[in-house]
Every structure is written in C-alpha cells, then in structure tokens.
C-alpha positions in Angstrom: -121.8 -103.5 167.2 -118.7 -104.7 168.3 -119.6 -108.4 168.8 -121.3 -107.6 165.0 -118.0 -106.9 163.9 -116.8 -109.8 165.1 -118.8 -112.3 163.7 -119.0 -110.9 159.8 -115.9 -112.7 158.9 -116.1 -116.7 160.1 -120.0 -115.4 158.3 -118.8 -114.5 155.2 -116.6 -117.5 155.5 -119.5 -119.5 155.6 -120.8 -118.6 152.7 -118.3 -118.4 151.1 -117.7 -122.3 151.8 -121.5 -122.9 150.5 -120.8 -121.4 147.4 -118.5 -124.0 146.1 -119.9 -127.1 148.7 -122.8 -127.2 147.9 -122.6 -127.3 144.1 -119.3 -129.8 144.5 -121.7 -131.7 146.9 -124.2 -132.8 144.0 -121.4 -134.3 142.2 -119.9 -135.9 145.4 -123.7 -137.5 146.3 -124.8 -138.3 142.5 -121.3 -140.0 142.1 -121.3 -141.9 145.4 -118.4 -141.0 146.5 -119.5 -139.4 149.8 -116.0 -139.5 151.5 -113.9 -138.1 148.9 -113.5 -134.7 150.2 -112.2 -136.2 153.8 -109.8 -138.5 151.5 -108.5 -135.5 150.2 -108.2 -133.4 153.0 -105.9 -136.5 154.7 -103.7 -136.8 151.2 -103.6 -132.8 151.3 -102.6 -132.9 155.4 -99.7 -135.2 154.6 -98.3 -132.8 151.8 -98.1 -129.9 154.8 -96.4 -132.3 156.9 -94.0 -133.4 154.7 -93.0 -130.0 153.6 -92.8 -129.0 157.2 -89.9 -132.0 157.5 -88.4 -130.0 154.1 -87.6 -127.5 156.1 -90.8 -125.0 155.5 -93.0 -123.2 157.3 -96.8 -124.3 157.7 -98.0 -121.6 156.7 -96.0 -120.4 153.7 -96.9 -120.8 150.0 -94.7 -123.3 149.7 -96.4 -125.7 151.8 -99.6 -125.0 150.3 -98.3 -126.1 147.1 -96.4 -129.5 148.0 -100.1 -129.8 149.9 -101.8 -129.0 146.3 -99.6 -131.6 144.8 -100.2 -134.4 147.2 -103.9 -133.8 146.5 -103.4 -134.1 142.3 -101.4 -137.2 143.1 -104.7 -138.7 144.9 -107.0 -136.9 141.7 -105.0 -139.0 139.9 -105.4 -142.0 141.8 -109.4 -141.7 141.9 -110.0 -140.7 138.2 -108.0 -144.0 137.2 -109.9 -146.1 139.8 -113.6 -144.5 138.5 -116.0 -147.4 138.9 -117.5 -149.3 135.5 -120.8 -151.5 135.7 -118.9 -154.5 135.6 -116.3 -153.3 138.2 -116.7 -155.6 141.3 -114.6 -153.2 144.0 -116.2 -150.0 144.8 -114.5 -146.7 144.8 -115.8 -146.2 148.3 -113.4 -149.0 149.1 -110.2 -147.2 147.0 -111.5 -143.7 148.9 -111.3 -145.4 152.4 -108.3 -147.5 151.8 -106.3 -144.0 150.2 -107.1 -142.3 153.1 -106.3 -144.8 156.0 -103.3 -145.0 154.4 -102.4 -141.0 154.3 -103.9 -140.7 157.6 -101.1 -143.6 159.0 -98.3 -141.9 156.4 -99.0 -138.4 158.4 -98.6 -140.0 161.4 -94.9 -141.7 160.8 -93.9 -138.2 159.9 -95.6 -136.3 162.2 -93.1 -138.5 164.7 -90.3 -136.7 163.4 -91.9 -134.1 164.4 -93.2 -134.0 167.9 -93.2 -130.1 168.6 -95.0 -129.7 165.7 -98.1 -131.9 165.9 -100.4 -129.4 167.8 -99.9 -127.2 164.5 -101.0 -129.7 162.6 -103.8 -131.0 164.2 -105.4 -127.1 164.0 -104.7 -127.3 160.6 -106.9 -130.6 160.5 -109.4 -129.0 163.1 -109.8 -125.0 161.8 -111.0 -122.6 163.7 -113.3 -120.6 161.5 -114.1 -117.8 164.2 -110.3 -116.2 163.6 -110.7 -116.6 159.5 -109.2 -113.0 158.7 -111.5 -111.1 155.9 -108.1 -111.1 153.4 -108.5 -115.1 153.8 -111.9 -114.6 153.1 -111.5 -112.4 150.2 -108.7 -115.0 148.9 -110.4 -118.2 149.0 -113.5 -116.7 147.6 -111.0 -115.5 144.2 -110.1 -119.2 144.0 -113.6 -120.5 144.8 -114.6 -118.4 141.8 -112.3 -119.9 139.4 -113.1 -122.9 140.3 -116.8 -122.3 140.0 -116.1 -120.8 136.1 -114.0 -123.5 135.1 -117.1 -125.5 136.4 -119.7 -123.6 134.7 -117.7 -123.7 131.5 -117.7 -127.4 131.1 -120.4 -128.1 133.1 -122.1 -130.3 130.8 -119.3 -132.4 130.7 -119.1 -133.0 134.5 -122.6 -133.4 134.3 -123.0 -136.4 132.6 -120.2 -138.2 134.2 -121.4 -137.6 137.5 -125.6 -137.5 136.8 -124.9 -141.0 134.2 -122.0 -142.4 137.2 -123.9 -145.7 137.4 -126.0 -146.3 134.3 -122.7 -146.7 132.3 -123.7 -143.5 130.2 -120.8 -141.6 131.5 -118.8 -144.6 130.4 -119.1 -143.6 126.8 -117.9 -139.8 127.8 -114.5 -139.1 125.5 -111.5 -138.9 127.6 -113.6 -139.5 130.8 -110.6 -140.3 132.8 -109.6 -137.2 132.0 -112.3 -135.1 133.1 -112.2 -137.2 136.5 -108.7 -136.2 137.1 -110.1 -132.5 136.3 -113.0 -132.6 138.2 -110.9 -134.0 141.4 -108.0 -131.8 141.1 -110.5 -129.0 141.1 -111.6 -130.9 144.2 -108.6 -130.7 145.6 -108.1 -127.0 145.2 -111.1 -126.1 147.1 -110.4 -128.9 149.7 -106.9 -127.8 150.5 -108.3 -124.5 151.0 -111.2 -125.0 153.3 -109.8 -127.5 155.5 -107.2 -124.9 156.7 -110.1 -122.6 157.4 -112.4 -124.6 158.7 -111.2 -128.1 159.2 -112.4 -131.3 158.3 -116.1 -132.2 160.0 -116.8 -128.9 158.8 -115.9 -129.0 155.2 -117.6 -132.4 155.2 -120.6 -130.9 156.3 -121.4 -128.3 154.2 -120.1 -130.8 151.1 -122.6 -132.7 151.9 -125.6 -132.1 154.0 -126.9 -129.4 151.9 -127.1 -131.6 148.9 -128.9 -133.9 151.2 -131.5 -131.8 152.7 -131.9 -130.2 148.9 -132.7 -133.8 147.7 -135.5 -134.4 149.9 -137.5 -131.6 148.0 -136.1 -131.3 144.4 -134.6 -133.3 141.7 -133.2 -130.6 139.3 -129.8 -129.2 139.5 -131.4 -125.6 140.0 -133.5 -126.6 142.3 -130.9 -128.4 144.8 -128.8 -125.7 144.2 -131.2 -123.1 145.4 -131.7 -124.6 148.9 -128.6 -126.1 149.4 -127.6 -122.6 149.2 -130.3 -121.4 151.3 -129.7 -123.9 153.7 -126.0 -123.4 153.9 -126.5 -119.4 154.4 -128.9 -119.8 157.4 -127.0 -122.5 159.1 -123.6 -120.2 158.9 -125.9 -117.1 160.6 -127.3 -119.2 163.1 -124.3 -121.7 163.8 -122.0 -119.0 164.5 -124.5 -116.3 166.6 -125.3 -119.9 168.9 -121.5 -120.4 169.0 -120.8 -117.0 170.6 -124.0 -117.0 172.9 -123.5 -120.2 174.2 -119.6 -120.2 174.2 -119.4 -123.4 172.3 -116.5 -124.2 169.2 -117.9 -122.9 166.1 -116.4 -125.0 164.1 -118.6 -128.0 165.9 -121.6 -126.0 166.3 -121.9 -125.1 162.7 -121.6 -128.8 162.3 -124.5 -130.1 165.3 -126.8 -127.2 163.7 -126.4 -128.7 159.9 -127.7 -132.0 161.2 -130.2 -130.4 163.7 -131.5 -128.7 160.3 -131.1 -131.7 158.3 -133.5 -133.8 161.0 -136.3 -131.1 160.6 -135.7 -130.8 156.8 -136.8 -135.0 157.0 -139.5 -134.5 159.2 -141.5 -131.9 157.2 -140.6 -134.3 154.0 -142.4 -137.0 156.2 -145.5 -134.8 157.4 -145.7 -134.0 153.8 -145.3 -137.4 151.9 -148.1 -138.5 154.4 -150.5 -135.7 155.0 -154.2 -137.0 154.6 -155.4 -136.6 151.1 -158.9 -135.8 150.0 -161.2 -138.1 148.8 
C-alpha cells in the first residue's frame, strides 16, 4: 500500500501532462513544427538562469515569471516567422536556429554560475517520481485554463493549424495574432512541465500520442481519444516498470512511449495488409 502511495502522484502527474499534450500535440504535428516545445523549453531555461544571476532563487515565483517572459519573447518570434506558401525558409529552420542559440545563451551564463549548474540541469532533466500532489493539483489549475481558453476559440486555432500549408489559414484575420496566442499559451504549459518532468519527457507525451493516434483516426475526436488513452496507460505502466526495475522514470516513461508507439505501427501494418476476401 505503501509503494501505492508512492506512485499516485508522478501518476496523476502523468495524466495530468496528457491532458494538455496531447491536444497541444495535434497542433504541434498538423503545423509541422515538431520541435517547438523543446525550443521553448531552452528559451524558458535561459529566463531561470538569468533570473538566478538577478539575484533570485530557482525556485521562487519570481523566476518562474522572467522564465514565462523569455518564453512570450520566443511566441513572439515564431508567430512573426509563421511560414506562407511562397516562403522559401522553413520554420523548422527558425525553431532550430532559436533554440541553438538559447541553448549556447544559457550556457555563457550558466559560467557565471558554476555552483549553480547541477540545479539547472534538474530543472532541464525533472524528476517526475518526487512531483508533490500540491504541484500536481497546481499545474493541473493552469492546464485547465489553458485547455478553456483553447476550447473557447478553438475554431480559430483550428483552421490555422488544420489549413497550416494549404494557405487557408493565410486568409485567418489577425492570424499573427492568434500564433502569438496560441504559442504563449504554449509556453505556459511548457514552462510548467519541463520543471516537472524535463524535456525528453514533455517532448514525448507532446508528441507521440498524436502520432500513434494518427495511425488509426483522422478526426480531432478521434486522435484525441487515444492519444489520451495511450498517454494514461503509458504513465501506469512507465512508472510501475520504473520502480520494479529501478530505472529513472523520467527515461522509462519515455523508452515505453516509443516501445508503444512500435506496436501501435505494427498492428497498423498487420492491418493495412491483412488478406482480403475475394
């Protein structure tokens, strides 16, 4: 019962974390902009580390909110660099160029800081097994914010992200706009999970899940209902192999989403090429 006990939080955590991934991960894969979320994650590391050489704790409110406003600086940078039909650099290109750059900014002023790397690099890592149920209970409120603001212009986010290539979303009023909304949203729920479960982790359950969902559906309700699924099993059984076979969580949850995601391809194979009756 004990052990039990133990595990119901980095659980709850989970889902908690495929609640909003999962959804945010439809937009992320439709868009094309898979590495978005680790982009942010880097812009959102360097805001901690800068207001760590302010003078501030790492884990204060402060910090979180020079983090927050490092990420809407780099919302801002990817709503006005949304690709057009005729536009001849990809955004991939202004995602992986943004965060090379953050990654090599953290560095120059994490040497300020030697003593204080190994603080920062657990931020960057998380370690979902010690996630507290008050963290879980807080990042699900702002999880659920996010998720109504969301639902309340959904249709709107929608067509940018389901039209991102067919220059439909193009003729979206103030589309530049809603990017910056829909990536400072983003970067609320990324500067959130990575402290709780670090990046691989947050990547994962952005983006396999959406993934595995597309093999077997093409509606929104659809993909939604077994990314879901899939994001709820992987949690239980992630974090149970974790504690019986001493591993990291963190990493396990991560090996199991793409040992799921391999069977998930293979029964889409044996399906697309069962034998067919004459």
């Amino acid at each position: 019962m004990d052990i039990l006990m133990f595990l119901i939080p980095p659980f709850l955590a989970g889902l908690v974390l495929t609640g909003i991934h999962a959804y945010l991960g439809v937009h992320v894969v439709e868009r094309g902009v898979i590495f978005v979320d680790l982009s942010l994650a880097q812009i959102a590391a360097l805001g901690t580390t800068v207001a760590f050489l302010a003078g501030h704790d790492l884990h204060t409110g402060v910090s979180y909110f020079w983090s927050l406003g490092f990420t809407f600086v780099g919302a801002a940078i990817f709503a006005l660099t949304r690709v057009h039909r005729d536009t001849r650099i990809p955004q991939e290109a202004i995602i992986g160029i943004v965060y090379s750059v953050s990654a090599a900014a953290a560095i120059l002023v994490m040497s300020k800081a030697p003593q204080e790397t190994e603080h920062l690099k657990d931020m960057l890592v998380g370690n979902i097994l010690a996630v507290s149920y008050r963290t879980v209970a807080e990042t699900a409120g702002l999880y659920a914010l996010v998720g109504l603001f969301h639902f309340i212009f959904r249709r709107k986010f929608l067509a940018i992200s389901l039209n991102a290539h067919d220059g439909v979303a193009d003729s979206v009023p103030n589309v530049k706009l809603w990017d910056f909304l829909f990536y400072t949203s983003f970067g609320f729920v990324v500067t959130s999970s990575v402290a709780i479960a670090g990046v691989l982790l947050v990547f994962s359950y952005l983006i396999v899940p959406s993934v595995g969902a597309m093999l077997f559906a093409k509606s929104i309700g659809k993909r939604l209902a077994i990314g879901w699924s899939m994001g709820a099993l992987v949690s239980a059984l992630g974090v149970m192999l974790s504690f019986k076979l001493d591993l990291p969580t963190g990493a396990t949850i991560v090996c199991t989403f793409g040992i799921s995601l391999a069977v998930m391809a293979a029964v889409w194979w044996l399906i697309r090429h069962r034998p067919v009756a004459a």
